[in-house]
N, C-alpha and C positions, 0 to 999 in steps of 0.2 A: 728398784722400788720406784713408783710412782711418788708426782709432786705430794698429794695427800699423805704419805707418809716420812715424807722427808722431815727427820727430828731436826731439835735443835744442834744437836750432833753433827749430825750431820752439814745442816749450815756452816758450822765452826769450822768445821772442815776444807767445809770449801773456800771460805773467807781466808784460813791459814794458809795454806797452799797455793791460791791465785795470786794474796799479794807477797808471799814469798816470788812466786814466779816474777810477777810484773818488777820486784826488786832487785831479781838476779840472784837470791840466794836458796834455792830449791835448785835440789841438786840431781833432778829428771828434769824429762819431760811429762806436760799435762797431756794426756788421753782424754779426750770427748768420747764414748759412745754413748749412742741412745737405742734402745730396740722398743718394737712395734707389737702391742698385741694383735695377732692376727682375725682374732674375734671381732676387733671394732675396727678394721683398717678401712673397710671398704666406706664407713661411715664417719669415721673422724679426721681420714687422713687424707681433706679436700681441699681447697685452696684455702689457705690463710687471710688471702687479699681483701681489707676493705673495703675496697672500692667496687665488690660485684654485689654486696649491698646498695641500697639505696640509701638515701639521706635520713628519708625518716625513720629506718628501722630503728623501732626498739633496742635499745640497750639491751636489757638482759637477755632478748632473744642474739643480739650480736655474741656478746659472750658468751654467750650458750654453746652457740656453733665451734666458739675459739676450746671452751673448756672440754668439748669433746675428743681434742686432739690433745690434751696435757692428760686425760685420763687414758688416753689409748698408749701412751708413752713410757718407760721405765728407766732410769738412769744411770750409768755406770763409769766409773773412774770418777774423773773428774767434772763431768757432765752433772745438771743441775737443773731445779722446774726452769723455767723462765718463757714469756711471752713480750713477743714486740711486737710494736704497733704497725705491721707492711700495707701500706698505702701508693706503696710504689717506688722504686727508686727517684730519688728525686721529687717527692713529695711538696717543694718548696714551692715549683713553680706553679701550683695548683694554690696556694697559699697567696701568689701573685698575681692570679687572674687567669692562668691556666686553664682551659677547658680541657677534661680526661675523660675515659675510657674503658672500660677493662674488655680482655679478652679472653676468654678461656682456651682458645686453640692455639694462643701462643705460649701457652702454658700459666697461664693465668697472672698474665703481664697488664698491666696501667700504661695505657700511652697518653702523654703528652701534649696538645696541642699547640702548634702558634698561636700568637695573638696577633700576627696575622698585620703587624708596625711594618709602614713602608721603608720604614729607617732604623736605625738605631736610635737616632736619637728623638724617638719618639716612644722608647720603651722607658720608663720612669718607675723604678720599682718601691712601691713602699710597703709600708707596714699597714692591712688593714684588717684591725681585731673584731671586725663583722664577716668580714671574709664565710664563707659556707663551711669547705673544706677545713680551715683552721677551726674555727670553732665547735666541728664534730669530732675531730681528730683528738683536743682538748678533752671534750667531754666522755669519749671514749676509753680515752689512757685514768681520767679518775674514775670513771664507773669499772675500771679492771682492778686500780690498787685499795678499791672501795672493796670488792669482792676477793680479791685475792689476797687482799692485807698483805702482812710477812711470809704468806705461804709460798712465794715467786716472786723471782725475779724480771721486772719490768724493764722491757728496753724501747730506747729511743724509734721513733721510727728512720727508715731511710732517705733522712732531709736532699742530700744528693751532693754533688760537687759545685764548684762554681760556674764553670763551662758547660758543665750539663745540665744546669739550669738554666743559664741563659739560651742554651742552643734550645732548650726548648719554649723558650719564649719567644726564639726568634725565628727559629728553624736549623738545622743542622748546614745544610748548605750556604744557607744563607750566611751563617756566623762564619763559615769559612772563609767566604770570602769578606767578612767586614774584617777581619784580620788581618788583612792586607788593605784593606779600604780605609776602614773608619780603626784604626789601631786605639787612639785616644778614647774614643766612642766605649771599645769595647773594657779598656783598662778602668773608664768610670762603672760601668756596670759590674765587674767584677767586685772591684771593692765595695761597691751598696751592695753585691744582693751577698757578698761576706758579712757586711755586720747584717743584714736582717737574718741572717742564716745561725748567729751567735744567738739572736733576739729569739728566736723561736727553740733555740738549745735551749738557756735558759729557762724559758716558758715551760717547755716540756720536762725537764730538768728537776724542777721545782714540784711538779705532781710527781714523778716518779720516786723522788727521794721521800714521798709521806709510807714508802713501800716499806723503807728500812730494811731492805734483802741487796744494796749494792747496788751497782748500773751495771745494763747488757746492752744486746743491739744483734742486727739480723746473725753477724757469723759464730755467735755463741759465746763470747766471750764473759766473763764475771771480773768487774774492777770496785774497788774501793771509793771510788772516787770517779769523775767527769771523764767518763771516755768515749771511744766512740772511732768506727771505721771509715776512716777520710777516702773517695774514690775522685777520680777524675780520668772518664771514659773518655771522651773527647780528645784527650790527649793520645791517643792511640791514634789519629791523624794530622797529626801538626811536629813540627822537626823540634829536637832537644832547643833552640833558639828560641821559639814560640812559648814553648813550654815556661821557659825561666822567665819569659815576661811576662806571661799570660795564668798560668796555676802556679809556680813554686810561690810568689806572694802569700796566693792564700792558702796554703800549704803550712805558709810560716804561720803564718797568723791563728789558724787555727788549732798548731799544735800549742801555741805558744797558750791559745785559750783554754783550752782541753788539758788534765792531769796524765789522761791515759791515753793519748792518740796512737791506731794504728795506720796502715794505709794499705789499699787494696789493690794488686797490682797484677791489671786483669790483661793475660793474654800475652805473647812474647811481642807482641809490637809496642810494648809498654816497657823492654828489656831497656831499650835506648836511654831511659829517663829514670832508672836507677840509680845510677849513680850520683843524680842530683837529689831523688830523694834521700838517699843516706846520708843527704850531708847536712839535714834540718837534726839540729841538737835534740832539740825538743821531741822527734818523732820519737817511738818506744818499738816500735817493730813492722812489719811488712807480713800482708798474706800476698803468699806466692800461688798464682792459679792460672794455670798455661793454658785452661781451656781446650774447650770438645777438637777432637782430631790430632791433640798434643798425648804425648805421652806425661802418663800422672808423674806429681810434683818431683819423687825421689828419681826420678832418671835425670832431674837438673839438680846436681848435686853442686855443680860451679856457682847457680844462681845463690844456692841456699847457704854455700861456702862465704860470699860478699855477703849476703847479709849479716850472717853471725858475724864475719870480720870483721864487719862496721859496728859492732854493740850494740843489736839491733835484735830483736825478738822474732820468732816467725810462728807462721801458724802457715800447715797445708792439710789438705784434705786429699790423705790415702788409704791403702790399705792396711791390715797387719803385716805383711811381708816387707810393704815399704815405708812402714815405720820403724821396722827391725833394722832393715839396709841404712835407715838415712841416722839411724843409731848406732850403728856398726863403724860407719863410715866418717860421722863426723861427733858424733856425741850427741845422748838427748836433750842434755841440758838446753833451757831457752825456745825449746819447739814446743807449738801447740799442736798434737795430732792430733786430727778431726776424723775419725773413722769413714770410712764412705761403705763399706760390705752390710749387706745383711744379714745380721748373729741373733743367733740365741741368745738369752739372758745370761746360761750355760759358758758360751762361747765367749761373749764378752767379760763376764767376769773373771776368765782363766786368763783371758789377753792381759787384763787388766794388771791382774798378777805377776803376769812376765814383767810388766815393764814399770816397777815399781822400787828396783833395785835402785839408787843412787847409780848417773851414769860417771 
């Protein structure tokens, strides 16, 4: 079924069974698929990205563009309407003073730019609610839960990490080395642009919950409460040392803020710093994603072994066969399958079926 027919039934549904999951006492796993009518694909199913509008565009012409891809879409298992706000990973630092981008050949990615500070400590981040960027962003996410009311669910957009926003305020290289330069420098920055990164949760937070359908966010998830997919890419160059001084702080701090934190843990060069993520109380789970040239998630069945053994949630995105294997092998309970194949409505609804037994 598409969003417009999603009953109240339906919602109940979904609300029962997420926060059973999110609880630990749903005794599967959740299946995500979504399938594509192929009549509207070639027209609805274009880049989500705001930012390859321009500033002035109309509202309801934005949403127009967004609404033609919930209409192209149909829901199964566990899967549910929902729309986030993708302004780009790391949307904070655009909030900051950031000058962006977008590009369609990179697959319709937002970059970043420096602000171009000779130092660090000439980067001073504050809060400013005239900002361009912020205040369309705002006005965006109410003109969606103005128009979508309770029929979807609204998710945060992808505010970013802490490292990853500052590396793009400062530059990538650059940050690398104030990390051994300016360490102090860079330990102040962290913790400002953490609280203004709470500040704009909050902000944004606050219009989504007039949705009354829950909170989401880019990897599909549906929570009861304040959640939201914590990442820190940057850390895929810096040694487990760096790490524990530089992101597990705000690692803590944000789970500690957030009801439903997950974290996003991209790529096996991010394997190394595992084990310090599971050891944040407060965290609720890990997506596991090895990334293009890795074998999909169920061939790391050690990685997804440590998570579950630290009481820790997962979500990966595979196929049917290796959501069956990673079911077989370790139990479904606590996995969120994210389907990656493209099915039939047909096809996904028999999957769905299989794996619906209590594991």
């Amino acid at each position: 079924m598409n969003y417009s027919s999603f009953s109240d039934a339906d919602w109940a549904r979904i609300e029962r069974d997420w926060t059973a999951w999110w609880h630990g006492t749903l005794e599967r796993p959740l299946v995500y698929i979504v399938t594509r009518d192929p009549a509207q694909i070639d027209d609805a199913w274009i880049s989500s990205n705001l930012v390859q509008f321009s500033l002035d565009t109309p509202l309801d012409d934005l949403l127009d563009h967004f609404e033609a891809r919930l209409d192209a879409v149909a829901y199964h298992g566990d899967a549910f309407p929902h729309w986030w706000l993708n302004a780009g990973a790391g949307i904070v630092a655009a909030f900051l003073g950031s000058s962006l981008s977008y590009s369609p050949e990179a697959g319709g990615t937002t970059w970043f730019w420096p602000l171009g500070a000779a130092s660090l400590a000439e980067i001073q981040p504050v809060y400013d609610p005239d900002n361009d960027w912020w205040r369309h962003c705002q006005a965006v996410m109410d003109a969606a839960v103005r128009r979508w009311g309770d029929g979807v669910t609204i998710g945060q957009t992808d505010l970013g990490g802490n490292l990853d926003i500052l590396a793009s305020l400062r530059g990538t290289h650059e940050l690398l080395m104030d990390l051994h330069d300016a360490p102090e420098e860079v330990d102040r920055l962290t913790r400002t642009i953490t609280q203004l990164w709470m500040r704009y949760y909050d902000e944004l937070d606050a219009i989504i919950q007039r949705g009354r359908r829950g909170g989401s966010y880019w990897a599909g998830f549906w929570s009861p409460g304040r959640g939201y997919m914590l990442q820190s890419d940057f850390c895929y160059m810096i040694s487990p040392a760096m790490f524990e001084r530089f992101v597990l702080p705000d690692l803590r701090a944000c789970c500690e803020f957030l009801e439903y934190p997950f974290y996003h843990l991209d790529g096996k060069g991010q394997l190394i710093h595992l084990e310090r993520i599971l050891s944040i109380p407060s965290l609720c789970g890990v997506q596991w994603q090895p990334r293009d040239g890795q074998p999909l998630a169920d061939d790391w069945l050690d990685v997804l072994k440590q998570i579950r053994d630290a009481g820790k949630l997962c979500q990966v995105f595979v196929t049917r066969e290796g959501a069956q294997k990673i079911t077989r092998e370790l139990g479904g309970t606590g996995f969120m399958f994210m389907l990656i194949e493209d099915l039939t409505p047909y096809e996904a609804d028999q999957f769905v079926e299989t794996m619906l037994s209590p594991c």
